[in-house]
C-alpha distance (Angstrom), angle and dihedral (degrees) to the residues before:
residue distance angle dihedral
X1 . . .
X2 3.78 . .
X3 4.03 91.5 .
X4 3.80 92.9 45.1
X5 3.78 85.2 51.6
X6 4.08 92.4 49.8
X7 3.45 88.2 48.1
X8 3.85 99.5 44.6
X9 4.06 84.5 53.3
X10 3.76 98.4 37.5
X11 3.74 99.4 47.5
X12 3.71 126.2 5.7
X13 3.90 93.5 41.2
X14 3.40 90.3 73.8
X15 3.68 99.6 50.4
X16 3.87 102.7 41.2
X17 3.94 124.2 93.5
X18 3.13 111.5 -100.0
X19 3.61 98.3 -123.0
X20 3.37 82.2 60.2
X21 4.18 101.8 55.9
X22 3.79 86.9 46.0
X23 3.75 95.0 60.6
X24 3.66 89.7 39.9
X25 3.75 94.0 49.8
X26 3.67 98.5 -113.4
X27 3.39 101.6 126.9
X28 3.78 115.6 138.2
X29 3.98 91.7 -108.4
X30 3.79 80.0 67.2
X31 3.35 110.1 17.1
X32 4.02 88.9 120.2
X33 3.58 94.0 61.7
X34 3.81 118.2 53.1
X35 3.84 101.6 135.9
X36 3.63 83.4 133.1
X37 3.31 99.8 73.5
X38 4.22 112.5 76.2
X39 3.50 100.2 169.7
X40 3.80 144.4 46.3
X41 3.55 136.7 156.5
X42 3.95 143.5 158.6
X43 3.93 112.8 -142.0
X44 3.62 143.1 173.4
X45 3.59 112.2 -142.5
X46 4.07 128.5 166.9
X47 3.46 110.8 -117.0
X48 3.15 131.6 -136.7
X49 3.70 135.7 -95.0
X50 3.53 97.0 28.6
X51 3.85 96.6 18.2
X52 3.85 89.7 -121.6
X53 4.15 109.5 171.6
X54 3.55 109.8 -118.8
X55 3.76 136.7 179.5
X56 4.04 115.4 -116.4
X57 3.52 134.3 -178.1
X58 3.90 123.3 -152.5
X59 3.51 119.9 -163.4
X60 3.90 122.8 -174.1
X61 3.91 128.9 -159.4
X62 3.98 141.3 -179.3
X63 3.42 86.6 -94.3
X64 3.90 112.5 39.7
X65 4.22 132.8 -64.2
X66 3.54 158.8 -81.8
X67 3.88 140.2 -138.8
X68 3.53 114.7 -159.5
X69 4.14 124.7 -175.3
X70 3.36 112.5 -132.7
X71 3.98 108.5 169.2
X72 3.55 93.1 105.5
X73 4.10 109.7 52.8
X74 3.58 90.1 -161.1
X75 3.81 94.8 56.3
X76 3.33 112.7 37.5
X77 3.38 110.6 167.9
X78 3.76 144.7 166.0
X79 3.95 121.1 -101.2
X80 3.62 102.4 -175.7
X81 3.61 145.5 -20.6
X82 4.20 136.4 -172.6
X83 3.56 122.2 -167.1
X84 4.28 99.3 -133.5
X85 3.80 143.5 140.6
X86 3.52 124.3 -66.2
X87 4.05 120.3 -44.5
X88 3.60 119.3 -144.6
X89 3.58 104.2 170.6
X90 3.91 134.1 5.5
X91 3.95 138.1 -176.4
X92 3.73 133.0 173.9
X93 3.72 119.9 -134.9
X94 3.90 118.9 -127.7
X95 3.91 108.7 -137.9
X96 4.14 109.6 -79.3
X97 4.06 113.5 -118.4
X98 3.71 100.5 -113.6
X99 3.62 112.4 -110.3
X100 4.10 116.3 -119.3
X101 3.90 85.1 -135.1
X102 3.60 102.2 57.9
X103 3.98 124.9 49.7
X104 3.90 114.3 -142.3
X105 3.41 86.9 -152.0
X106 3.77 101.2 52.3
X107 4.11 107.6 128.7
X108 3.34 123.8 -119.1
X109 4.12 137.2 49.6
X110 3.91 88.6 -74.5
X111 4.18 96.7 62.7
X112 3.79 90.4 40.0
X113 4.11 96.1 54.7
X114 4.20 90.9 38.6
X115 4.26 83.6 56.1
X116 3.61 103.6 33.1
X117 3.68 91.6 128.5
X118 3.97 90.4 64.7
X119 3.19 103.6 31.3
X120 3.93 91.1 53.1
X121 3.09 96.9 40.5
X122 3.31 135.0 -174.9
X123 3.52 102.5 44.7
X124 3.42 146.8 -168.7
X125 3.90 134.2 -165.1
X126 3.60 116.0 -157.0
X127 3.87 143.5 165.7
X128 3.91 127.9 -136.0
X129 3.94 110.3 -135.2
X130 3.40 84.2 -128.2
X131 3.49 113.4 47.9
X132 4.41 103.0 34.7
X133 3.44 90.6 165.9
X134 3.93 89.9 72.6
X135 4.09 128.9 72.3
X136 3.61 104.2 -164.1
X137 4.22 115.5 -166.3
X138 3.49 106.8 -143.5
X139 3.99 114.5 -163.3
X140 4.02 115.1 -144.0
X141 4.01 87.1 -160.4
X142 3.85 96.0 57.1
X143 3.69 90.8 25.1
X144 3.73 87.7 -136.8
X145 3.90 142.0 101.8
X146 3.73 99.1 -90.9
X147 3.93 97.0 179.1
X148 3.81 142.1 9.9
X149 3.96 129.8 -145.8
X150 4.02 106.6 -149.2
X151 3.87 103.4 -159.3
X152 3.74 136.5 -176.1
X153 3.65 103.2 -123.9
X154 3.45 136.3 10.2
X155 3.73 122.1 -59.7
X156 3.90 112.8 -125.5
X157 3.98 101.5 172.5
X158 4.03 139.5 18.4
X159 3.28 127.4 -163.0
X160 4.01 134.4 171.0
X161 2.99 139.3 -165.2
X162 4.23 130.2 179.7
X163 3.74 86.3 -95.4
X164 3.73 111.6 26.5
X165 4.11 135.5 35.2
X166 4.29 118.7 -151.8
X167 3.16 143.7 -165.8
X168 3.21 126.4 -160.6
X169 4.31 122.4 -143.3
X170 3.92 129.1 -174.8
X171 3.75 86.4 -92.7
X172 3.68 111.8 5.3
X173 3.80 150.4 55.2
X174 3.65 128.8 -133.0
X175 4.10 124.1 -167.5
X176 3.93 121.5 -164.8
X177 3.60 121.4 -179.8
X178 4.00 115.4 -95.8
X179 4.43 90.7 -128.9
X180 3.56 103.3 43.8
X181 3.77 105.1 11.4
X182 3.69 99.2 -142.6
X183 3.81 111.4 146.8
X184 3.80 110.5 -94.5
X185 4.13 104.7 -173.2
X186 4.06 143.8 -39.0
X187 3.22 142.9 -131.2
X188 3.69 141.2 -159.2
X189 3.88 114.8 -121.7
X190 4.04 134.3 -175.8
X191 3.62 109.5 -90.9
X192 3.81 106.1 -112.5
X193 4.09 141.3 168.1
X194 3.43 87.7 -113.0
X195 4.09 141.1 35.2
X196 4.20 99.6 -60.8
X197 4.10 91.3 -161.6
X198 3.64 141.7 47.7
X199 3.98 128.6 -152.1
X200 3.62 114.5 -144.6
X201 3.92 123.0 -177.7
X202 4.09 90.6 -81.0
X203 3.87 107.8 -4.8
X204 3.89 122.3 70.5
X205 3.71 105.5 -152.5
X206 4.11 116.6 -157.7
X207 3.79 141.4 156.6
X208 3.78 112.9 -105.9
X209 4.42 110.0 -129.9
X210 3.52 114.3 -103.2
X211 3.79 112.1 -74.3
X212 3.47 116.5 -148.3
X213 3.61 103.4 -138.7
X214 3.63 117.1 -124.9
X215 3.93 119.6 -89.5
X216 3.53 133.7 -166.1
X217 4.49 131.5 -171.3
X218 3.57 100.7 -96.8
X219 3.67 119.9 -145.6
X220 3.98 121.5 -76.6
X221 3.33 115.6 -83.0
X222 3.95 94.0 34.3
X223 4.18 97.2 101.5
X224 4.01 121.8 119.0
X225 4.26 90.3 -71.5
X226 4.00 94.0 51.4
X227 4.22 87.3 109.2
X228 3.60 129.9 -97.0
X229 3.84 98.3 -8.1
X230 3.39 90.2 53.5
X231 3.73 100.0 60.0
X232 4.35 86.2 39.9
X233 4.26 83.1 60.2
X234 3.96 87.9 43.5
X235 3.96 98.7 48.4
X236 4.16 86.9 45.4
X237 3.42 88.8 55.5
X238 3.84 102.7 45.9
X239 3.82 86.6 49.0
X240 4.06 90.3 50.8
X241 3.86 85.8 46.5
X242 4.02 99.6 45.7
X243 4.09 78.4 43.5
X244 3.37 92.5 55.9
X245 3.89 99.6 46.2
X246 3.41 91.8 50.7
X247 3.84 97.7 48.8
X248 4.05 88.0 55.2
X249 3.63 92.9 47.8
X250 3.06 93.1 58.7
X251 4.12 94.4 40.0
X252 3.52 84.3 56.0
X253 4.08 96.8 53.6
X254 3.53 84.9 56.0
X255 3.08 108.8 54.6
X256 3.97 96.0 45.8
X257 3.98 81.3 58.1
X258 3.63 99.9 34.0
X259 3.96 105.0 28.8
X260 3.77 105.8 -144.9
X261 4.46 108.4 -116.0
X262 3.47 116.5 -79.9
X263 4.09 116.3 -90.1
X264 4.19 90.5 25.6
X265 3.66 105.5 125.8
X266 4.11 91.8 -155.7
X267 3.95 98.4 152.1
X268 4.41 124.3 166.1
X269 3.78 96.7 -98.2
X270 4.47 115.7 -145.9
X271 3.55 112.3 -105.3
X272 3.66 117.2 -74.7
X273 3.33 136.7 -178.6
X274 4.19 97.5 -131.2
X275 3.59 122.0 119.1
X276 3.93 108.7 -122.8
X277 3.82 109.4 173.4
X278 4.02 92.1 82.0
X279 3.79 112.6 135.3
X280 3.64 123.9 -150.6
X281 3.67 128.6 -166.2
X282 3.50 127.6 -171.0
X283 4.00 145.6 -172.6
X284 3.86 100.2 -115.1
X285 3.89 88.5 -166.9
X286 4.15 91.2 50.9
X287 3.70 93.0 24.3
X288 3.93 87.5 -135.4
X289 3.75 124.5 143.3
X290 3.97 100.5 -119.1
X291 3.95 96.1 177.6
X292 3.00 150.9 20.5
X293 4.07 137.7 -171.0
X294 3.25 147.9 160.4
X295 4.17 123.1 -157.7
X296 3.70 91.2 135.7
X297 4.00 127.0 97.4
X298 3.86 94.7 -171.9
X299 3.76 131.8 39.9
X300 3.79 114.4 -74.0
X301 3.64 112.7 -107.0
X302 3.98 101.5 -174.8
X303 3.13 143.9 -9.8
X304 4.19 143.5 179.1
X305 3.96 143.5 -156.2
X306 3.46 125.6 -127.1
X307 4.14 108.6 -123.1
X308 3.97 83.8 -107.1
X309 4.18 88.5 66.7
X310 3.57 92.1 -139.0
X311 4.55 106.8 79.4
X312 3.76 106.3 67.2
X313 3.80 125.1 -166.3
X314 3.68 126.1 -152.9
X315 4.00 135.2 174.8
X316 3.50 117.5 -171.1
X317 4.17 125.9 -141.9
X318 3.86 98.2 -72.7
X319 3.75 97.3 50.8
X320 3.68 100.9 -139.4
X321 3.46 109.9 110.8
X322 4.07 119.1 31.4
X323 3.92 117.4 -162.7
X324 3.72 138.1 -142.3
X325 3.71 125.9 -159.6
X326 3.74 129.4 -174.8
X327 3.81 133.4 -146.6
X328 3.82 102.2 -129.7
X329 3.58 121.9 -125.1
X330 3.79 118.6 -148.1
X331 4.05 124.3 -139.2
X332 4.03 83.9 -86.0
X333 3.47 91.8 53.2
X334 3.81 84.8 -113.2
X335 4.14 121.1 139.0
X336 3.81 104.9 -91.9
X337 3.18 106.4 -135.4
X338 4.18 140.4 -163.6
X339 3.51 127.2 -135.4
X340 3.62 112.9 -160.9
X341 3.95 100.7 -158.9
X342 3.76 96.2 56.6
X343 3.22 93.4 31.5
X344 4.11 95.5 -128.9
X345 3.43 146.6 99.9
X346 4.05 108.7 -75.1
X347 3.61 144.1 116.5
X348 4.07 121.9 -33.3
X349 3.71 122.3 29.1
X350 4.27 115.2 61.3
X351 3.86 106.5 -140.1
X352 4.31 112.9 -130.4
X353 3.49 110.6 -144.3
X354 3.83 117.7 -149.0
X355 3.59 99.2 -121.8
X356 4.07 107.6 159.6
X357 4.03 142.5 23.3
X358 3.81 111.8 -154.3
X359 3.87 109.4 -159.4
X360 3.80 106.9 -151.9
X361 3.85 89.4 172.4
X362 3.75 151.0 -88.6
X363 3.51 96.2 -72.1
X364 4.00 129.9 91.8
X365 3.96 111.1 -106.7
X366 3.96 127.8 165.4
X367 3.75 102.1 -138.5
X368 3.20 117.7 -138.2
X369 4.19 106.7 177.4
X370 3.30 138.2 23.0
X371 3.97 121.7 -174.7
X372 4.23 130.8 178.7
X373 3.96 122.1 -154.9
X374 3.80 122.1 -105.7
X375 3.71 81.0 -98.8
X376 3.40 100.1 40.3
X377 4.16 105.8 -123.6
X378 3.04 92.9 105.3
X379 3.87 132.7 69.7
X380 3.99 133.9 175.1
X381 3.60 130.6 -153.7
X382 3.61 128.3 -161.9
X383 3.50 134.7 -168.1
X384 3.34 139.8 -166.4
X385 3.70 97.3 -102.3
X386 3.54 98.4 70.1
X387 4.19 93.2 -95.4
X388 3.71 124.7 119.8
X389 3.77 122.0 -173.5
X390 3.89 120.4 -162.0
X391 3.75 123.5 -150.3
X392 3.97 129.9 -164.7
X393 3.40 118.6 -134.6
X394 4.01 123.6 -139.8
X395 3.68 105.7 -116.6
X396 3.90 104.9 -102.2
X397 3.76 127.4 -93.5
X398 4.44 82.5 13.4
X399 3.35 108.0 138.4
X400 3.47 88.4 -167.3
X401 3.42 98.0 52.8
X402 4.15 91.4 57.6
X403 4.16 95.8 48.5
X404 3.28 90.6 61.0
X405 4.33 89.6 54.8
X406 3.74 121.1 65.3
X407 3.81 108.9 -105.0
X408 4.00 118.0 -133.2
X409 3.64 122.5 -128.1
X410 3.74 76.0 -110.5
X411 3.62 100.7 60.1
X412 3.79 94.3 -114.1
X413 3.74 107.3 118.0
X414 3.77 117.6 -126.6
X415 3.83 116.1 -125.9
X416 4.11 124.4 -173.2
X417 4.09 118.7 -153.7
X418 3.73 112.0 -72.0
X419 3.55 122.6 -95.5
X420 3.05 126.6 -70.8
X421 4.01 86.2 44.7
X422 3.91 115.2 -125.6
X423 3.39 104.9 -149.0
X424 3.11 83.3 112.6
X425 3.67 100.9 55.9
X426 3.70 119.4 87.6
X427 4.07 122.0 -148.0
């Protein structure tokens, strides 16, 4: 707690109302000592009746929450508050898109449960310190917990999006549907410091575990002395050892000054051979993978959409280098899409593009947040020493915008923190 204290007094003290810090306690008599506060976020969320976007902050204490409307600087104002146990996590839930199936206004006990996320709306999921094994839906119309997820593990992460609620586990993923929220599927995910997935408004976005790629008794003769491929196998794995070490001793730093949350099982794995920097993404509506890539030497260790659900940022364990890939769009504007049997473009997996390389830096950083503008040029990355650096985006399809970028031998064009740098800046 003693960084999220520094960085509630260094930082967002100066930039919320201050009706605001003095119901949160930040007042500079006791600006110093905020340990009571366990929660705080900055969302965008479409509010209900007339789904109008508005900007929300959600602060959680020891001893329950707040929501607080901030859309309109010069009236702030509290929405709602409950006095509670502990909060370890929080999220707001944007208004679901009705489905054309099922009526929200269908009588009965049946229509109300199958459109709970309208008809309660607005809504917010939350986690008791306590008890992580339960997502509780509180309702800010009934003021009142209207529903209650019962889970099998602790939940790490939740997202939302207008269609689909997740939650996030140490190694897996689970959807529910944003009306009714009964569980829809799961998937298994690398275990990582950080959220490993991302939930867009269709796609679900997640790093693949390390697959141990497939090995078979080569003939005799073919060990580490058999000549010059020997000694090419032996140098690949000293650098994928020395790698390794490094990346843990740094892991390890971090998390004796930046304790990892409570329940994560994030541990320094031994040296293996597996590739872990595959992406997956998949149709949350279908529940079919439609891509697949892999630009990443390490695990993934977060990752973000861009509000348009089709740019998707990654950094991988190190932090240095922060990618951006791109759903192409074909001269229809239709999805182009792969089809791995025939090996050509047709119907049924979308093809990312590598588009950008961030550079955060030279130094090792666990990264714990990434976040993309409303408009997407702009994109923040957070690690877990308190540092975020922001990066500008060339508008898309601007030619002018990429000569002025150094292109990679990959195509991807290389862009450094925008200027002035925010390393500085903490958020």
């Amino acid at each position: 707690m003693s960084g999220l204290s520094a960085l509630l007094s260094s930082s967002i003290g100066g930039y919320l109302p201050a009706a605001v810090k003095d119901a949160a306690g930040l007042c500079p008599k006791i600006s110093d000592e905020v340990r009571h506060i366990t929660w705080l976020s900055v969302e965008r969320v479409f509010w209900p009746p007339n789904d109008v976007v508005r900007l929300m902050l959600v602060v959680g204490y020891t001893d329950g929450f707040q929501i607080w409307d901030l859309q309109d600087p010069a009236a702030v104002h509290e929405v709602c508050s409950k006095q509670d146990k502990a909060v370890a996590q929080a999220r707001m839930l944007p208004m679901p898109v009705p489905s054309a199936s099922k009526d929200p206004g269908a009588g009965g006990s049946d229509g109300d449960d199958r459109s709970l996320g309208i008809t309660a709306a607005p809504l917010m999921a939350y986690v008791h310190k306590a008890a992580p094994a339960l997502v509780r839906l509180f309702s800010l119309k009934q003021h009142d917990d209207v529903h209650l997820l019962r889970l099998t593990e602790a939940a790490r992460t939740l997202q939302a999006s207008r269609r689909f609620f997740a939650v996030g586990f140490a190694r897996r993923v689970e959807l529910y549907d944003a009306l009714s929220f009964q569980a829809l599927f799961s998937v298994d995910v690398s275990a990582a410091a950080g959220p490993s997935f991302a939930l867009g408004q269709r796609w679900l976005a997640y790093n693949l575990p390390p697959q141990q790629p497939s090995s078979a008794p080569g003939p005799p003769g073919s060990g580490l002395a058999a000549g010059l491929g020997g000694s090419k196998q032996l140098q690949t794995a000293v650098m994928d050892g020395l790698r390794m070490i490094g990346q843990n001793a740094q892991r390890t730093l971090d998390n004796m000054l930046m304790p990892p949350p409570e329940g994560s099982e994030h541990q320094a794995s031994a040296p293996s051979a597996a590739r872990g920097g595959v992406v997956a993404v998949r149709d949350a509506a279908n529940q079919r993978i439609i891509a697949r890539f892999e630009d990443h030497t390490e695990p993934v260790e977060a990752m973000a959409w861009d509000p348009s659900g089709l740019q998707l940022v990654t950094a991988a364990a190190l932090g240095h280098r922060v990618l951006v890939h791109r759903a192409l769009l074909g001269a229809e504007h239709a999805l182009v899409t792969h089809d791995a049997d025939e090996g050509g473009l047709a119907l049924g997996s979308v093809v990312f593009q590598h588009l950008y390389t961030l550079s955060r830096g030279y130094t090792p950083a666990v990264i714990s947040d990434i976040s993309v503008s409303d408009d997407g040029q702009l994109v923040a990355v957070s690690s877990a020493k308190g540092t975020s650096h922001v990066f500008r985006l060339p508008p898309l399809h601007s030619a002018a915008g990429l000569g002025r970028h150094r292109h990679l031998e990959r195509g991807a064009v290389k862009l450094a923190p925008a200027t002035p740098s925010a390393s500085s800046c903490v958020g």
